[in-house]
C-alpha positions as CSV (number, residue, x, y, z in Angstrom):
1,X,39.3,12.2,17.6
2,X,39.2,12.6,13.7
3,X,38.6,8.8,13.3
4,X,35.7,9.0,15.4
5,X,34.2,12.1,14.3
6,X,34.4,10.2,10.7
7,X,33.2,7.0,12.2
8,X,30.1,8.7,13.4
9,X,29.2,10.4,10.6
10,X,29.2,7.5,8.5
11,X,26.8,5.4,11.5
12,X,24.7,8.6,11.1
13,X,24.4,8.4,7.1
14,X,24.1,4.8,7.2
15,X,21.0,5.2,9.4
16,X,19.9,8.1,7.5
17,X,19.8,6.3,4.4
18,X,18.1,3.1,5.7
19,X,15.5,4.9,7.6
20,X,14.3,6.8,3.7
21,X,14.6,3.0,2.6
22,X,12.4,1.7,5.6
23,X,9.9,4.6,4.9
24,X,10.0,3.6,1.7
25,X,9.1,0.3,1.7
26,X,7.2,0.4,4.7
27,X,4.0,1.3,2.9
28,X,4.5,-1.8,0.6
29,X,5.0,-3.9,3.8
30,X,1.9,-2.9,5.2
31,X,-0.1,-3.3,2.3
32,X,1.4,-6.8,1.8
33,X,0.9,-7.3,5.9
34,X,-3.0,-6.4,5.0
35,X,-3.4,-8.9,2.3
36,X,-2.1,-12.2,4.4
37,X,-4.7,-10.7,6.8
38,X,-7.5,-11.0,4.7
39,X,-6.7,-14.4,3.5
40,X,-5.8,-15.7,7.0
41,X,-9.3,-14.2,8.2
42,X,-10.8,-16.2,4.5
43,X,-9.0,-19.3,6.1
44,X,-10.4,-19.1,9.6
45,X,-13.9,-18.8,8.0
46,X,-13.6,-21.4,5.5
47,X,-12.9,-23.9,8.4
48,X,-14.7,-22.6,11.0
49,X,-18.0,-22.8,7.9
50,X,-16.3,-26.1,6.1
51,X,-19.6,-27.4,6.3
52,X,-21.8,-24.5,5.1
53,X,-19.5,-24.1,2.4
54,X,-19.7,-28.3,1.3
55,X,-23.4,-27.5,1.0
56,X,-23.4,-24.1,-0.4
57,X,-20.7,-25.0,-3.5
58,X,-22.8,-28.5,-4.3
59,X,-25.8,-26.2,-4.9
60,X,-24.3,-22.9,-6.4
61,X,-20.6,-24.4,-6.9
C-alpha cells in the first residue's frame, strides 16, 4: 500500500514537473513552428512564381 502510495506520488511530480517544462517551452515551440511556416509559405511562392522572380531579379536583382 505504502509502495504504491510513493509510486504515485512520484508519477504525479514527474508529470507535474514536465507539464511547467512543456509550458515552458511551448511558447518557444510555437514561435519556432511559426517561422518554418513563413519560409515554407516563401518556398511555395518562389516556385509557384520561379518565373516572375527570373525576370524580376535580372531587372532589380
Amino acid at each position: 500500500m505504502n509502495g504504491n502510495y510513493l509510486r504515485l506520488l512520484g508519477n504525479d511530480l514527474v508529470s507535474t514537473v514536465l507539464d511547467k517544462v512543456a509550458d515552458l517551452y511551448e511558447e518557444d515551440i510555437s514561435h519556432i513552428e511559426k517561422k518554418i511556416n513563413k519560409i515554407k509559405n516563401k518556398m511555395g511562392l518562389y516556385h509557384n512564381n520561379k518565373r516572375l522572380y527570373r525576370i524580376w531579379f535580372r531587372f532589380f536583382g
